[in-house]
N, C-alpha and C positions, 0 to 999 in steps of 0.2 A: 383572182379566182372567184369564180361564180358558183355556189350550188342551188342548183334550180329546183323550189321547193312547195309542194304540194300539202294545203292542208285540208282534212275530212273529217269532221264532226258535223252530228244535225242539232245542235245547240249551237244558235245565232250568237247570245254575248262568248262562251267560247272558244268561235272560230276567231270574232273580233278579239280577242284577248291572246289568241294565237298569231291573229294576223300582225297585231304593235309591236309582239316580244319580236318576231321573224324581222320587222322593218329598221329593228334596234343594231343588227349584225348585218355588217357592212358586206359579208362574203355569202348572206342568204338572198337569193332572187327569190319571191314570189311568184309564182306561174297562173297559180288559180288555187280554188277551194273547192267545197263539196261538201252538200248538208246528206247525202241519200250513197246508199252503195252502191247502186245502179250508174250511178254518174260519176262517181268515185271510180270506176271499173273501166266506163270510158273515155275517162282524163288520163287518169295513167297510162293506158293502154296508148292512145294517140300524142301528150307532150310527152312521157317517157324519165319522168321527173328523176333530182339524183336523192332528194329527200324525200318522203311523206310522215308528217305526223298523223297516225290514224287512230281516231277513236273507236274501240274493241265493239262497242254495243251502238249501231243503228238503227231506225227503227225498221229499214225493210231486210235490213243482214247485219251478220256480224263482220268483225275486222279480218277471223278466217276464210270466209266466203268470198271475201274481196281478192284473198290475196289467195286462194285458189284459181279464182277467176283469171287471174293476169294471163295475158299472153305478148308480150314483151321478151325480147332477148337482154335488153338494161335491165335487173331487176334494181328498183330502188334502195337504200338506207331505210327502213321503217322502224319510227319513235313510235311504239302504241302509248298511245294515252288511255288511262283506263282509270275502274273504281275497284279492278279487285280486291280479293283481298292476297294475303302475303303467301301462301302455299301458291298460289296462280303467277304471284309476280318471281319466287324461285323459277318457275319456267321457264318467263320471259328471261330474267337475269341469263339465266344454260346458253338460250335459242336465241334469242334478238338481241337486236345491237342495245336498245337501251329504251326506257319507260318512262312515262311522267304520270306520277300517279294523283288522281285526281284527290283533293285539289291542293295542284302543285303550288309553293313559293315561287317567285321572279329565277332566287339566284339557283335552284335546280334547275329550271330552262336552261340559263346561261352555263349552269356544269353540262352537262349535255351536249349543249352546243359548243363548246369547245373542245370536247371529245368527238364530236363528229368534223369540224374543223380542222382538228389533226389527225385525221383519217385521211380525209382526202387533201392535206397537204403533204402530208408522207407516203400516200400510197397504200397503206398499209394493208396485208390481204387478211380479206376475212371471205371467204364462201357465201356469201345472202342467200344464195338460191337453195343451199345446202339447209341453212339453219332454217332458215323460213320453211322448208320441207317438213323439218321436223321437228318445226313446233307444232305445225299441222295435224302431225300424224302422234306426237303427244296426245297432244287433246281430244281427238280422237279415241285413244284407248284409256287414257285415264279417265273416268269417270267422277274421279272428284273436281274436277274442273268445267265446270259450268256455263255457259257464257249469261246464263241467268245468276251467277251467280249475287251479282251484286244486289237484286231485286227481292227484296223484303217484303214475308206475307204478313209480319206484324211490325209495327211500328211499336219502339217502347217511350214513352212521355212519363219524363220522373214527375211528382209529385211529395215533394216534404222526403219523409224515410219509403217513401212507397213510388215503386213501377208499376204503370197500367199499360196493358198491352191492347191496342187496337188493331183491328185486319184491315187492311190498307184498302183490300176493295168494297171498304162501308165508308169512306175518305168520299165525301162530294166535292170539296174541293178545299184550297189550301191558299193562304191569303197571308204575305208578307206585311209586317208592322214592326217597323223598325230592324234589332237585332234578332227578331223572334217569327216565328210564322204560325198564324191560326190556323188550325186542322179543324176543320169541321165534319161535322158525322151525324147523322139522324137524329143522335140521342144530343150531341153537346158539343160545347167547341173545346179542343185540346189546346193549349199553347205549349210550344216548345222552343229552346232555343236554338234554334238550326236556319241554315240558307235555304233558299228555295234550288237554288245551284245543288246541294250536298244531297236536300231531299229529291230530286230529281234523279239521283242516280239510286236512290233504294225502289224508289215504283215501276213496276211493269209499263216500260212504253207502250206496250198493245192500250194500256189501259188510262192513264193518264197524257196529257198533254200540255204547255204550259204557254197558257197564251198572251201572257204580259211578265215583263219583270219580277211584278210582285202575285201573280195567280197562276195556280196551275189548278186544271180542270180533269176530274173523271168524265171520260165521253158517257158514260151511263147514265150521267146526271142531267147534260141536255135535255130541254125539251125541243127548243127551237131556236134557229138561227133569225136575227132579225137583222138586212142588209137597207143601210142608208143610201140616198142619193150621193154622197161624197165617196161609195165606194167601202165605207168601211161597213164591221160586222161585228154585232152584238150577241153575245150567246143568253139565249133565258133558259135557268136551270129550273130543276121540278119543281123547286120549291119559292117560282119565284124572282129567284135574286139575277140581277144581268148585269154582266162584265163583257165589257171591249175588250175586243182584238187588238194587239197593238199590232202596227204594220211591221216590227221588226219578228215577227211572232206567224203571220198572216196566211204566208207561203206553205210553212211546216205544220200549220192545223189544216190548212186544205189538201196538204198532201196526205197528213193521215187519214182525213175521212173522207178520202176522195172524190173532192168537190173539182 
């Protein structure tokens, strides 16, 4: 048994970290991937995939717009992988087959995937066309559910017995060191202990972008791109400081500022 399986996230170490768990399960085939919704829409559309894991928030649509868009008579299995929070994932629980909420452990993947395993070893009927409908038209009318929802207008960085609350769009940029990530900001640099992974799902993709492992950049903050003869690209911020592009990075910064 083969299920043929599609995955759509625009975070490059994600898809990879989707793509090893998928090559671990002997009954999952890979078909292809998908950083953008646009492409997302017509993959599915043309291989017709029997899974897709879909990340909820990309940066040019959401995971509902994708799956509005379909026009396929196979609708897929679809995992969303997401950072909501837990009112948004009761939803999912009703409507979809099943969630990975970011950031998932190994062995939730592999639960998962054994429930989707014994699905299609057994047959079992479940409607997709039905619930995916109507998770659509949930979210739709319920207005507590957001697809910004995960996107934080203030960041909180404890300090001793004290929370300091920053706005995320005075953030120039954020620089991994170690277990910890420096937040920098006009006035000072924040330390906190968080991933660059965890912080990337509280900022406004319109507004940040993450163009190495360890930096993620406010486009506000550029002044200028500086492009070498080997092809790569160095961003100089206002104030100054310049960070490499890394190639695994490259794609998904030229696509946001449509180079």
């Amino acid at each position: 048994m083969e299920i043929t399986t599609l995955i759509v996230d625009d975070e490059y170490l994600a898809r990879q970290r989707l793509k090893n768990l998928v090559s671990q399960v002997p009954e999952l085939l890979l078909i292809g991937n998908s950083n953008t919704g646009r492409n997302a829409v017509k993959k599915i559309n043309n291989l017709q995939p029997d899974l897709v894991f879909l990340d909820i928030r990309l940066k040019d649509m959401n995971g509902f717009d994708i799956i509005e868009q379909l026009n396929t008579t196979k609708k897929p299995l679809i995992i969303f992988v997401s950072a909501y929070d837990e009112y948004a994932l009761k939803a999912f629980d009703y409507f979809a087959f099943d969630y990975l909420l970011k950031p998932f452990k190994d062995n939730r993947f592999f639960k998962t995937i054994n429930n989707i395993v014994n699905y299609f070893k057994h047959d079992e009927y479940i409607d997709l066309e039905s619930k995916l409908n109507n998770l659509i038209e949930f979210v739709k009318k319920d207005k507590n559910i957001n697809i910004k929802n995960s996107v934080s207008e203030k960041l909180a960085i404890k300090l001793g017995n004290k929370v300091n609350f920053i706005n995320t769009e005075d953030i120039k940029y954020i620089i991994a060191s170690g277990y910890y990530a420096e937040i920098y900001t006009e006035k000072k640099k924040h330390v906190l202990r968080e991933s660059l992974t965890n912080l990337s799902q509280k900022l406004d993709p319109d507004l940040f972008v993450r163009i190495h492992r360890s930096t993620i950049i406010n486009i506000n903050s550029i002044l200028e791109l500086i492009h070498s003869s080997y092809g790569e690209i160095d961003i100089k911020t206002l104030d100054n400081k310049v960070f490499r592009i890394s190639k695994s990075y490259k794609k998904d910064f030229q696509n946001l500022m449509n180079l």
